[in-house]
N, C-alpha and C positions, 0 to 999 in steps of 0.2 A: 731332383725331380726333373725327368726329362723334357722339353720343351716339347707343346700340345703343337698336333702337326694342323695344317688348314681345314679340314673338316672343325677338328676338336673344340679351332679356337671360335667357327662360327657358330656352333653352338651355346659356347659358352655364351661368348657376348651376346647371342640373341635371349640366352637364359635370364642376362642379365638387365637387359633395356626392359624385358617383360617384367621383371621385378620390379626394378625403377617406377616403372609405366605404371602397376598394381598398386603400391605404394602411393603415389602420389595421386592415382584418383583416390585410392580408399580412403585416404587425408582430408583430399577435398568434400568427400560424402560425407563425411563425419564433421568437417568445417562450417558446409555449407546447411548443415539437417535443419537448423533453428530457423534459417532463411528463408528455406523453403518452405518448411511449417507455417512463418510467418505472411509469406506470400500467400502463399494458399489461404489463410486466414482471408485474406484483402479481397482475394477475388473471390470469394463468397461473401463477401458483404456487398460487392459493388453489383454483386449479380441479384443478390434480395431487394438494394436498392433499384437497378432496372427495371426488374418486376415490380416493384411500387410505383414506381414511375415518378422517384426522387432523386436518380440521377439521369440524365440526358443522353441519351444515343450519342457519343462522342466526346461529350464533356469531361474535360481533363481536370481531376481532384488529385488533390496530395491524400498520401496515405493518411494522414491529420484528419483531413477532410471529410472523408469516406467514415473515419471511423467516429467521428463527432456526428454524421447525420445515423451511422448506424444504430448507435447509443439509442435511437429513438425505439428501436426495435428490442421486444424481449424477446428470447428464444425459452423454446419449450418445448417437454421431452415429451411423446404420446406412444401410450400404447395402443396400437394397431388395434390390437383384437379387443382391445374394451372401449377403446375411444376416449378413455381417461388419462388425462395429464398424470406425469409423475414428477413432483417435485422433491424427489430425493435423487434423479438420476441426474449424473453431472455431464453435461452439455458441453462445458468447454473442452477443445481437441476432438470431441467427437466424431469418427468420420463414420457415417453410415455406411458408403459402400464397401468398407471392409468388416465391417459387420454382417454383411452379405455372404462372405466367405466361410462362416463361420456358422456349425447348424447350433449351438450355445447360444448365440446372440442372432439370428434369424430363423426364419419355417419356412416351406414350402409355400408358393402361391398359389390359388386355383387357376385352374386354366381360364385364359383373358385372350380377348382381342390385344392387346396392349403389349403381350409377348413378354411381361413381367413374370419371373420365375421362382426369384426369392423376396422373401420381404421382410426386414427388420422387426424386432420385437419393440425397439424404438425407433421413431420418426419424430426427428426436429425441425418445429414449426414456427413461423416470427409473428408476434403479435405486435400490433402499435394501439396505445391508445393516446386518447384527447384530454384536454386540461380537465376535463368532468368525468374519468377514470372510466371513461366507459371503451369498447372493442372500435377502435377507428377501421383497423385493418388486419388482414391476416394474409399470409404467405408460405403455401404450401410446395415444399420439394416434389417432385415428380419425375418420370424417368418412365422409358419405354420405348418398343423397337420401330425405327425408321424403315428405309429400303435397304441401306447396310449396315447398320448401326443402331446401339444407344443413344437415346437422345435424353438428355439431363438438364432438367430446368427449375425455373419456378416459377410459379402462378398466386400471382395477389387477390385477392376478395376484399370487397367493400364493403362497410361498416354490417351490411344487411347480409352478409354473408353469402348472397347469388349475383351481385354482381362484379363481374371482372374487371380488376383495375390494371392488370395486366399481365404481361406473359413474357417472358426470357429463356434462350435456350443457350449453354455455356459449352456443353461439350457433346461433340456429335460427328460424324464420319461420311453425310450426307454429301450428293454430289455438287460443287459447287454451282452455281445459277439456276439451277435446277431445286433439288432439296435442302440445299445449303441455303436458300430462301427463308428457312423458319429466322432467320438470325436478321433478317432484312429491317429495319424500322419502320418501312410502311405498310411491311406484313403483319407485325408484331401490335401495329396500332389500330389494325382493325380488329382487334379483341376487346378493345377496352367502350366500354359499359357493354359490354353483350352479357346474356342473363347466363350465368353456368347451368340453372335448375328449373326444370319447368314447374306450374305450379301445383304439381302433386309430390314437387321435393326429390325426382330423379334428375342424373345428371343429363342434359340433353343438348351439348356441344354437336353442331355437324359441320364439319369440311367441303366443301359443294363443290362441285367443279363448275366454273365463272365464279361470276361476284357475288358476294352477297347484300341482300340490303339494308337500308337506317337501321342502327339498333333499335330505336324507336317502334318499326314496324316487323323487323326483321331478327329477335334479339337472343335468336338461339346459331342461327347459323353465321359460319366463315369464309374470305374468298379463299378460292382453292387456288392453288401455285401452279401455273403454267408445267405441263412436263413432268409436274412432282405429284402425283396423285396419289402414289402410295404411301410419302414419306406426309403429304397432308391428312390423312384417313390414320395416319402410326399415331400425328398427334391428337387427332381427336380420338383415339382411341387411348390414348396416353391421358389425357384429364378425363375423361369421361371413368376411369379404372382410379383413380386417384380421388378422384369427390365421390366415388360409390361406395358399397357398403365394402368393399374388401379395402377399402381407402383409408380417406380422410370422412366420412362419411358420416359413422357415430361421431366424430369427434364433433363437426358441425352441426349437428344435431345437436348435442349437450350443449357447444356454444348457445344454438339461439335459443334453447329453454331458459339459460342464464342472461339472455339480456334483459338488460331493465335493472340489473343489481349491481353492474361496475366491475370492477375486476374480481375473476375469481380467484 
């Protein structure tokens, strides 16, 4: 076999580092799938807990940790379009937004302020209750368009199912100091006891440009984020589409006809 002249051999060897190279990430993806599985598991639990407001802006827990105060939380599968739990559909690994992908396992959304365009045929939601079996808390996923982006969060409710106990946003594209504010801790704390529902049962979240005032007196509106007007108006447009009727809306609805009976 005659010896490959200087082109020949660069190719080869380039042929060959790219193999190598192929090889050993597609190892590593395949080494590392349960890991990242795993992790992702974590950072959805520490993000339901944020939104409850059971772990701390900063606060450093062991994976142990996180998952022993998650424990407190049940998850549970909803149909969208009836507002009824399904307790045969299995929740664990479940990821919704690739269900998304898929018109078998989503439908189309009505047109929204919210910029929401698919929506799963199931949505999973965290329930907590108290030593007297009854609804402590609920934790609804939510998701909707900023000024450049997806914004994906979750939003807790108190026992009476209109008040806010809080609000988390994990993944988003917003401009940092600017929109990138929804992530801020003292943005995020001024949602908590504001009322989600006015008292005719609509959702009635507003974003305000300045401040807003005492939930006490003030307990529907938000301050508005310096500079971020639109990415503040994405998110109340974002709960406001999520606790409404193309929402979570029947489902809270059937919640409060069922309280007073404990778990269902």
């Amino acid at each position: 076999m005659p010896p490959l002249d200087r082109n020949s051999y660069t190719v080869v060897f380039a042929a060959s580092v790219c193999l190598v190279c192929a090889l050993f990430v597609s190892g590593a993806a395949v080494t590392l799938r349960d890991r990242q599985a795993v992790n992702a598991e974590l950072d959805r639990q520490k993000n339901v807990l944020m939104a409850a407001g059971e772990m701390r802006p900063g606060e450093a827990l062991s994976a142990q940790e996180v998952v022993e105060r998650f424990a407190a939380f049940e998850p549970v599968a909803i149909d969208l379009q009836t507002g009824e739990e399904d307790p045969d559909f299995e929740v664990a690994g479940y990821d919704q937004q690739r269900a998304l992908g898929s018109p078998q396992t989503s439908y189309a959304a009505p047109p929204n302020a919210a910029g929401v365009v698919r929506l799963p045929n199931r949505a999973v939601v965290y329930k907590r209750f108290n030593d007297a079996n009854e609804l402590e808390m609920l934790v609804l996923p939510i998701e909707g368009k900023g000024l450049w982006s997806t914004m994906y969060g979750f939003l807790a409710l108190d026992a009476d199912l209109r008040t806010i106990r809080g609000i988390t946003f994990y993944q988003h594209g917003e401009t940092p100091g600017l929109g990138g504010e929804i992530d801020n801790p003292r943005w995020k704390a001024v949602w908590e006891n504001r009322l989600a529902f006015d008292d005719s049962g609509e959702p009635a979240i507003e974003v305000i440009r300045g401040p807003a005032g005492d939930p006490s007196r003030d307990p529907h509106r938000i301050d508005g984020i310096s500079g971020a007007t639109i990415t503040g108006r994405g998110v109340m447009h974002t709960v406001n589409f999520w606790l409404g009727e193309h929402g979570f809306g029947p489902y809270i609805a059937r919640l409060r006809q069922q309280q007073g009976g404990g778990r269902s």
